[in-house]
C-alpha positions as CSV (number, residue, x, y, z in Angstrom):
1,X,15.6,-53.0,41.1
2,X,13.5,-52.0,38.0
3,X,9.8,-52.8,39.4
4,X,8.7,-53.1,43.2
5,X,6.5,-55.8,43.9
6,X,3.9,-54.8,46.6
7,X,1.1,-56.8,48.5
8,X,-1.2,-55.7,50.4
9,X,-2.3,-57.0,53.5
10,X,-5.7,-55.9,54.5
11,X,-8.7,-55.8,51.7
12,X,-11.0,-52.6,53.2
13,X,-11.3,-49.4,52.4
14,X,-7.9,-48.0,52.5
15,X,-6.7,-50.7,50.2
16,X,-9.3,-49.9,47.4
17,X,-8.2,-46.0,47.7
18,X,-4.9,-47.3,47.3
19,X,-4.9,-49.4,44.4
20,X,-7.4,-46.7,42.8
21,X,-4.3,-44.5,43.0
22,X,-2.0,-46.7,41.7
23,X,-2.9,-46.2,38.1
24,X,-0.7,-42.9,38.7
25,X,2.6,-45.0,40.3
26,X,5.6,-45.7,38.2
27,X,8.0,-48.7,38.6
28,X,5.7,-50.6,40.8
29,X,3.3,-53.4,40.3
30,X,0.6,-54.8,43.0
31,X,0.8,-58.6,43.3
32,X,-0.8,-59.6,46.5
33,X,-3.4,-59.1,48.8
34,X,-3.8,-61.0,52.1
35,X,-7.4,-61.4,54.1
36,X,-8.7,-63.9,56.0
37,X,-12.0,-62.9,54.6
38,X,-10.9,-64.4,50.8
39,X,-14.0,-62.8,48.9
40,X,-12.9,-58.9,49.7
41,X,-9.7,-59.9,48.7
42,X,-10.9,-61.1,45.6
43,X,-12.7,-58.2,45.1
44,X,-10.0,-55.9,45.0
45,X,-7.6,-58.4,43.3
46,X,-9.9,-58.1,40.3
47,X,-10.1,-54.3,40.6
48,X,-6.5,-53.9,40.2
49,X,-6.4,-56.0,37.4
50,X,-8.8,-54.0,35.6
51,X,-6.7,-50.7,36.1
52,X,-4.0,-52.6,35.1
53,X,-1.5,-51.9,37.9
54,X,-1.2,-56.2,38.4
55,X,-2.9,-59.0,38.7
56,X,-2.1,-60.0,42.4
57,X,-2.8,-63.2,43.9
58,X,-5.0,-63.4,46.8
59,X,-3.6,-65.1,50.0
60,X,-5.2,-66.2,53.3
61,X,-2.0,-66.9,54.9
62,X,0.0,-64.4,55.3
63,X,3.5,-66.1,55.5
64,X,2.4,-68.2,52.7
65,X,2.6,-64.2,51.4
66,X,5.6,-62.9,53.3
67,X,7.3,-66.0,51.6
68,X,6.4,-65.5,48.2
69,X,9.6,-63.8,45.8
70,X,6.7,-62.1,44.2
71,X,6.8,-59.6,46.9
72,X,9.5,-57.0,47.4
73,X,7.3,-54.8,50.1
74,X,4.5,-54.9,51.9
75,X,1.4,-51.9,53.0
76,X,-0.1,-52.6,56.1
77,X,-3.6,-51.4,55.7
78,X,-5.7,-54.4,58.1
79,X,-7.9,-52.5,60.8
80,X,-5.9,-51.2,63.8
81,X,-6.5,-53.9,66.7
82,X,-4.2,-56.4,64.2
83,X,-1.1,-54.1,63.3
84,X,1.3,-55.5,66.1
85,X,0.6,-59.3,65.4
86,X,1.2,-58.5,61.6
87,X,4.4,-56.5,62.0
88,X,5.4,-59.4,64.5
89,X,4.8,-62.3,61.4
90,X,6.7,-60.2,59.5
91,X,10.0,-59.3,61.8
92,X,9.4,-63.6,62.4
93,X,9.9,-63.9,58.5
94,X,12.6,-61.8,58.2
95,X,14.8,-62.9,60.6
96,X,14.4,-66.5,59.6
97,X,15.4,-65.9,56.2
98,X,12.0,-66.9,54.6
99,X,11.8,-63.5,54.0
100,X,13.1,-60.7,51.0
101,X,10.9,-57.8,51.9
102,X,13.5,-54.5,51.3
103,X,10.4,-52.1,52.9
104,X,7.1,-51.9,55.0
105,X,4.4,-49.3,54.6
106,X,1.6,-48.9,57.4
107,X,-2.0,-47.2,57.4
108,X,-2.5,-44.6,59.8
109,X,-2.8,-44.8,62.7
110,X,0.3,-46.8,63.5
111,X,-1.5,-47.9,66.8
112,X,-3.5,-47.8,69.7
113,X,-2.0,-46.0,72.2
114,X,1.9,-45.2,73.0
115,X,2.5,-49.0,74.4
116,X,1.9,-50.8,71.3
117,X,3.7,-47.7,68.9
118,X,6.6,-48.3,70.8
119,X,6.4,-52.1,70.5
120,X,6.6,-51.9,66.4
121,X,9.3,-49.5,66.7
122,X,11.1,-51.5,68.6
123,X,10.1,-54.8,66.2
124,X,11.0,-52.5,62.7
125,X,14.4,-51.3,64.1
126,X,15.5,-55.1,64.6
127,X,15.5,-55.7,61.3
128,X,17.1,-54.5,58.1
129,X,13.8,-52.9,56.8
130,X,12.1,-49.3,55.8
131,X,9.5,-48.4,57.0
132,X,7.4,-45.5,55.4
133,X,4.4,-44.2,57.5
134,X,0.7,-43.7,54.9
135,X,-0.3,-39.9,56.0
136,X,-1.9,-39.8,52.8
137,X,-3.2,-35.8,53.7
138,X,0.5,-34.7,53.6
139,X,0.9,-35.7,50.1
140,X,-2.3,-33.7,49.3
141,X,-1.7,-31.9,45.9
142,X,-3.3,-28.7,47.4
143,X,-1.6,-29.0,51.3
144,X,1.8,-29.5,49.0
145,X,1.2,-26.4,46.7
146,X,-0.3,-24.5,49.6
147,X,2.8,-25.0,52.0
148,X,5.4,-24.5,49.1
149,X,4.1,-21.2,48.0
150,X,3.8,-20.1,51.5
151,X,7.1,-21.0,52.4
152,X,8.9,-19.8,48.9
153,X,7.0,-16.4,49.1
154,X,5.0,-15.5,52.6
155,X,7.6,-16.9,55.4
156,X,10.6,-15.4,53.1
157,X,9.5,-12.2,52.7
158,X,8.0,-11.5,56.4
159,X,8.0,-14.4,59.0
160,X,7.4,-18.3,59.2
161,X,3.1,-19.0,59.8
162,X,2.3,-19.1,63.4
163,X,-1.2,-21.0,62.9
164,X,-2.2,-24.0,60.9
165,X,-6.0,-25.4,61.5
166,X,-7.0,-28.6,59.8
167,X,-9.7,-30.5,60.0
168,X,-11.9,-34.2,58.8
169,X,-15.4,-34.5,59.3
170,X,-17.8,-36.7,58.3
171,X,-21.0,-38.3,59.5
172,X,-19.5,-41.6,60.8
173,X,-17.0,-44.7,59.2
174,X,-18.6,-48.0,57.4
175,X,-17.6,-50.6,59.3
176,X,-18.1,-51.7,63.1
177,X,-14.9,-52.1,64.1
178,X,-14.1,-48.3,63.8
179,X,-17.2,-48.0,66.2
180,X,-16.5,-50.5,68.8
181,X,-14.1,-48.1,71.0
182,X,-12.6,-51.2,73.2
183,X,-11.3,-52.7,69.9
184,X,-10.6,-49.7,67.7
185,X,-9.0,-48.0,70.7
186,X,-10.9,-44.8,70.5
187,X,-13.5,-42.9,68.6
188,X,-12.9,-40.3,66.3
189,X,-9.9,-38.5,67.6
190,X,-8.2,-41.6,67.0
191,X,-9.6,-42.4,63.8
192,X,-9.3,-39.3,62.4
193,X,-6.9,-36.7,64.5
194,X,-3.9,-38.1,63.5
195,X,-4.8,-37.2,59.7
196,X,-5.4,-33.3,61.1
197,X,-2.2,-33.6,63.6
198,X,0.2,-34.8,61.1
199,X,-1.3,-32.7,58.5
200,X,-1.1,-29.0,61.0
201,X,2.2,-30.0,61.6
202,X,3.6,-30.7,57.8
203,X,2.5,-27.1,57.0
204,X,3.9,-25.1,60.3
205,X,7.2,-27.3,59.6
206,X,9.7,-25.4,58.0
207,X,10.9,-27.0,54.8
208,X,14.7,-26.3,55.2
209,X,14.7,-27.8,58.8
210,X,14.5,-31.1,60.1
211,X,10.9,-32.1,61.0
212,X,12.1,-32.6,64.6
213,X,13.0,-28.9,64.8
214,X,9.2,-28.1,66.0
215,X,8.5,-29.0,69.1
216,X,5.6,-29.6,70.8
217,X,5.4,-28.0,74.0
218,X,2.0,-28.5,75.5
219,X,-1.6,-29.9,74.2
220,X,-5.3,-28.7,74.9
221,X,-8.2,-30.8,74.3
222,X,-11.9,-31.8,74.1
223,X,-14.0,-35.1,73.1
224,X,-17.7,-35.2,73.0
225,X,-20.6,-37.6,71.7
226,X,-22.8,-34.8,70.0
227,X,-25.1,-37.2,68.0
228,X,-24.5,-41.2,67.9
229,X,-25.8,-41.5,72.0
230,X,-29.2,-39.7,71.1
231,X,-32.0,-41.0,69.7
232,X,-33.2,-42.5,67.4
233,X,-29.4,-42.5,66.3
234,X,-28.0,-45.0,68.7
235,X,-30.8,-47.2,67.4
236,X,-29.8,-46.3,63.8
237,X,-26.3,-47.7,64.9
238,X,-27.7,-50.6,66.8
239,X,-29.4,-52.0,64.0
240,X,-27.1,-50.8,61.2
241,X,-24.1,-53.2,62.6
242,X,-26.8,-56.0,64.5
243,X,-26.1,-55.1,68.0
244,X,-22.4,-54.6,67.6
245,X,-22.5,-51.2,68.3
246,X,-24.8,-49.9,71.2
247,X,-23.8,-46.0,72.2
248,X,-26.0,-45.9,75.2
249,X,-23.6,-48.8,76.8
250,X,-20.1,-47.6,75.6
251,X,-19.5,-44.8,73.7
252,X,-16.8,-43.5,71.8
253,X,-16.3,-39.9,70.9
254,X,-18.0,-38.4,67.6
255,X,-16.0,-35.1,68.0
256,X,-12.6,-34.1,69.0
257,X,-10.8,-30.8,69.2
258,X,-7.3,-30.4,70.0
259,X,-4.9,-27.6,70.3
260,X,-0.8,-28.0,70.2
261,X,1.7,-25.2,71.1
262,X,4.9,-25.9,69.0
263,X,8.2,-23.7,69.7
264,X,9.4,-23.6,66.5
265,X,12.9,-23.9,65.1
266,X,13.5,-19.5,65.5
267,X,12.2,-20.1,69.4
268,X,8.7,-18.4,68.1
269,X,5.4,-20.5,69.7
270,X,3.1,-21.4,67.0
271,X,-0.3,-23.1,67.1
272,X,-2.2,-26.1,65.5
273,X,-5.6,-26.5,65.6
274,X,-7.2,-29.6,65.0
275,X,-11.1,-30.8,64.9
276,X,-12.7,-34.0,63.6
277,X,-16.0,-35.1,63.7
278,X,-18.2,-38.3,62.8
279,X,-21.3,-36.1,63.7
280,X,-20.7,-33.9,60.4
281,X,-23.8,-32.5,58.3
282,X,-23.0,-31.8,55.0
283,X,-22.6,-33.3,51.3
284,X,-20.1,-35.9,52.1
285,X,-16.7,-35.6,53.8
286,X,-14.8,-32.5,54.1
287,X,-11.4,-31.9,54.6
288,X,-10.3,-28.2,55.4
289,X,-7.2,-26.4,56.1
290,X,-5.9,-23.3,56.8
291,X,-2.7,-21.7,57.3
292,X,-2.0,-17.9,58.9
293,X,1.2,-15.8,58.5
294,X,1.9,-12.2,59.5
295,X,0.8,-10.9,55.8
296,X,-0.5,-14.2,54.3
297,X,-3.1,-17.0,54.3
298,X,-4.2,-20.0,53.0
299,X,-7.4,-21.6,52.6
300,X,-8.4,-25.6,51.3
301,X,-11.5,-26.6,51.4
302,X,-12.2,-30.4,49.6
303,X,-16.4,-29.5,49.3
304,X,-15.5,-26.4,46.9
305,X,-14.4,-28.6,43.7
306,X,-13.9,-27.3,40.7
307,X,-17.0,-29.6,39.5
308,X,-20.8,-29.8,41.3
309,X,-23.5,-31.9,39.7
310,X,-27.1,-30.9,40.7
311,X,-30.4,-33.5,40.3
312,X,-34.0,-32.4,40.9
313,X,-36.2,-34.2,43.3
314,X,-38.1,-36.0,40.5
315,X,-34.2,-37.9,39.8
316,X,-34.2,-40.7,42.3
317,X,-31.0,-42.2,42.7
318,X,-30.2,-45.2,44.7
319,X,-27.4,-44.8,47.8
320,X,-24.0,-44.0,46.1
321,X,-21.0,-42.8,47.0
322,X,-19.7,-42.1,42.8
323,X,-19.6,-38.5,43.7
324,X,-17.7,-38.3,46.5
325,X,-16.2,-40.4,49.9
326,X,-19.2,-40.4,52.4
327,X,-21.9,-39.0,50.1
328,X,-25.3,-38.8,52.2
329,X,-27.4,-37.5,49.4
330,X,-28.2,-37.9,45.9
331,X,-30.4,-34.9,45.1
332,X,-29.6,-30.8,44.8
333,X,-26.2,-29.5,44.1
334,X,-23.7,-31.5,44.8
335,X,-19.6,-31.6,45.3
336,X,-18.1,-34.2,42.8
337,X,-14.3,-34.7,42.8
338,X,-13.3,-36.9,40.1
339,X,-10.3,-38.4,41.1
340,X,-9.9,-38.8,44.9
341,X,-7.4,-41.1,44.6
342,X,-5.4,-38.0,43.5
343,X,-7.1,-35.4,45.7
344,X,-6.9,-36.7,48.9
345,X,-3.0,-38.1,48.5
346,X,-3.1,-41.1,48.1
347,X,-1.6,-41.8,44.7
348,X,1.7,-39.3,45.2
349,X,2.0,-40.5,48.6
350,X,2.6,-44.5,47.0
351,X,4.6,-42.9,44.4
352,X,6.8,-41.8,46.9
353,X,7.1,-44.4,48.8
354,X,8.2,-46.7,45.9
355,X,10.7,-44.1,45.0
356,X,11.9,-44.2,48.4
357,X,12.3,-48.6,48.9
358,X,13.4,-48.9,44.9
359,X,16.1,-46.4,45.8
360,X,17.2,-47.9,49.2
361,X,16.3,-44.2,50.9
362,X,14.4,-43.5,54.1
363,X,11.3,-41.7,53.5
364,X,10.3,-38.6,54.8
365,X,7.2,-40.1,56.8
366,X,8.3,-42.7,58.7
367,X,7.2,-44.6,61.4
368,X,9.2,-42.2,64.2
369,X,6.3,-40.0,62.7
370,X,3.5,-42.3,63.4
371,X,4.6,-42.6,67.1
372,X,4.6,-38.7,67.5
373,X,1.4,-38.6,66.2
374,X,0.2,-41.1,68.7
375,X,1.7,-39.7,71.6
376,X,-0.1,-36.2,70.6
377,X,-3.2,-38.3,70.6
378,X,-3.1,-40.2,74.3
379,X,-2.2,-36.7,75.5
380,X,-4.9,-35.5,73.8
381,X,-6.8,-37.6,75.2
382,X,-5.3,-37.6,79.0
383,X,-6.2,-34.0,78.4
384,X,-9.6,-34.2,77.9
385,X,-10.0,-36.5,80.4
386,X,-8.3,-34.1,82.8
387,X,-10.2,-31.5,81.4
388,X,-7.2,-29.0,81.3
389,X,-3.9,-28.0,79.6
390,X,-1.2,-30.5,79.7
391,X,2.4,-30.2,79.1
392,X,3.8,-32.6,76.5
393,X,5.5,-35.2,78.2
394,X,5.4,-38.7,76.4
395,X,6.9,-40.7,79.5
396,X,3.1,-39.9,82.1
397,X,1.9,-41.7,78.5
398,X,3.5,-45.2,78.8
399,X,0.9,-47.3,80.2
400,X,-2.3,-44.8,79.4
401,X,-5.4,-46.0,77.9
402,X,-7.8,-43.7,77.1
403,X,-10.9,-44.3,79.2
404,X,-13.1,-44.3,76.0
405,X,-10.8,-47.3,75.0
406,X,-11.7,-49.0,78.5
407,X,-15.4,-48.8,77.9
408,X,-15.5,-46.2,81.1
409,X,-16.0,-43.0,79.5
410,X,-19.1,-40.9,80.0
411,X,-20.4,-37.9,78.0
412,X,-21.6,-35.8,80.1
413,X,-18.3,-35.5,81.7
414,X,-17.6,-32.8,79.2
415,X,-19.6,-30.5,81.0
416,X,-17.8,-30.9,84.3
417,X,-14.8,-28.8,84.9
418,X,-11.3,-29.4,87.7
């Protein structure tokens, strides 16, 4: 195969990121995009045409699109709530024949909770079909420097790191779905921890070992709602999404932290740190990491560009994001990355990927990968809920829904203590 054909199915945020990466992927062309909603689809249809990575046709039937020859693979990018019914249409297709998709690509997270991860495991291994896994922060040019030089130089020379912190924050997503913690199946440490898990654990993983070599041996964590339950910012929520979303009924969390002890492949205990946040003041959103070693560090930090733009109060700029992803202000000095596509991942991690399905070879991030990152998350969860240290044992997590995901969660349970 000299060109993969790719269409997307789902036309939101992740999708536009993705196709804005493109421009950078060889050998591969976009030629679909499924949504219901036609016009989004649309949309980004004509935005890919005008970066000239395709000029895919827009479907809203999506085995009308599973059918199509024009479609070698497929990324899964729709919200959350509608992965397993896709991945089921698709394993249908497949199986009948109607289908000639070689690979399958999915957004983080792969799913809800450790029921429905294991139920597109189970649907992906039934059929003849890679499966790559989007972690778009492990393809980070910087995190993929960072751990390369650290590993070549630092964990050569003395020992392996024994501490990796990462974190996203931001002041809250854009669209209601994300909010509504019944559908969505969480709040933020859902949303967002499994970028920070996956990412902690990529740079404590040794390089010349199997991923599976680290090994996570117990989990520590906390949720809270810091901001969207208080006034006036529930209100600001209420009317923002037109009653969808109403904090002072059900909550989800707008902050997470969560610790993991890993015995590494040497028998050494090592740490990740993870905390994300949708109750995050600053400039826009911020993605951090840090790694520590016996006589090394490393520090990323996405808000210290190499570019800042600064306007006086007398410039008065409509609501943007041009800067950067989540931009809250348009005035003083501000963090401008110009490609964050390319920053953020997500143009080497689809570059990858096609290498991976054009060459017939499983890729490094798979879905096995999405599942651990989903168990870590219920036992996050189950942790916080306990409020204590847990050891990591996936089977107590078959079955378990977090009570935020139930619409039975209450804040002011973080203050009380077993």
């Amino acid at each position: 195969m000299d060109k993969l054909k790719v269409g997307f199915i789902g036309s939101g945020f992740a999708t536009r990121f993705h196709i804005l990466g493109w421009v950078g992927v060889r050998n591969a062309e976009i030629t679909a995009i499924y949504n219901i909603r036609e016009r989004s689809a649309r949309e980004l249809a004509s935005l890919a045409e005008s970066l000239g990575v395709g000029k895919p046709k827009v479907y809203t039937d999506i085995f009308e699109m599973l059918s199509s020859k024009s479609v070698d693979a497929v990324w899964i990018a729709n919200p959350n709530f509608a992965r397993l019914d896709v991945v089921k249409s698709i394993v249908e297709e497949v199986k009948q024949g109607k289908s000639d998709l070689i690979g399958v690509c999915c957004e983080k997270p792969l799913a809800r909770n450790m029921d429905e991860a294991e139920a597109l495991i189970k649907l992906i291994e039934d059929v003849d079909l890679l499966h790559g896994y989007l972690e778009n922060q492990v393809f980070m040019p910087s995190v993929v420097k960072g751990k390369d030089i650290l590993w070549k130089y630092g964990a050569k020379y003395t020992k392996r790191p024994y501490l990796a912190r990462a974190a996203e924050e931001h002041g809250g997503p854009h669209s209601s779905w994300f909010w509504n913690a019944r559908l969505s199946g969480g709040g933020v440490m859902l949303d967002m921890m499994c970028h920070s898990l996956e990412a902690a654990r990529f740079l404590l993983s040794n390089p010349e070992e199997s991923k599976s070599s680290l090994k996570p041996k117990t989990v520590y964590a906390e949720i809270a709602s810091l901001k969207w339950t208080q006034e006036p910012y529930n209100s600001m929520l209420r009317s923002r999404f037109k009653g969808e979303v109403d904090y002072s009924k059900e909550p989800a969390e707008d902050y997470a932290l969560a610790v993991v002890t890993y015995e590494a492949e040497d028998g050494s205990l090592i740490i990740s740190e993870t905390r994300t946040s949708w109750s995050f003041t600053g400039p826009a959103l911020r993605l951090s990491f840090e790694v520590l070693g016996p006589e090394y560090s490393m520090t990323i930090n996405t808000l210290q560009p190499e570019l800042f733009t600064f306007f006086s109060r007398n410039v008065k700029i409509p609501p943007t994001e041009e800067f950067v992803e989540k931009q809250v202000a348009e005035q003083g000095l501000i963090p401008t990355i110009p490609n964050e596509a390319f920053t953020y991942g997500y143009m080497d991690e689809d570059r990858y990927m096609v290498d991976c399905f054009i060459n017939g070879r499983k890729p490094r991030e798979d879905w096995t990968d999405g599942l651990l990152i989903v168990q870590l998350m219920m036992a996050c969860y189950m942790s916080a809920e306990q409020g204590k240290k847990l050891k990591f044992n996936p089977e107590v997590l078959r079955g378990f829904i977090p009570a935020v995901a139930k619409g039975l969660w209450k804040p002011k349970t973080i203050a009380e203590a077993p």
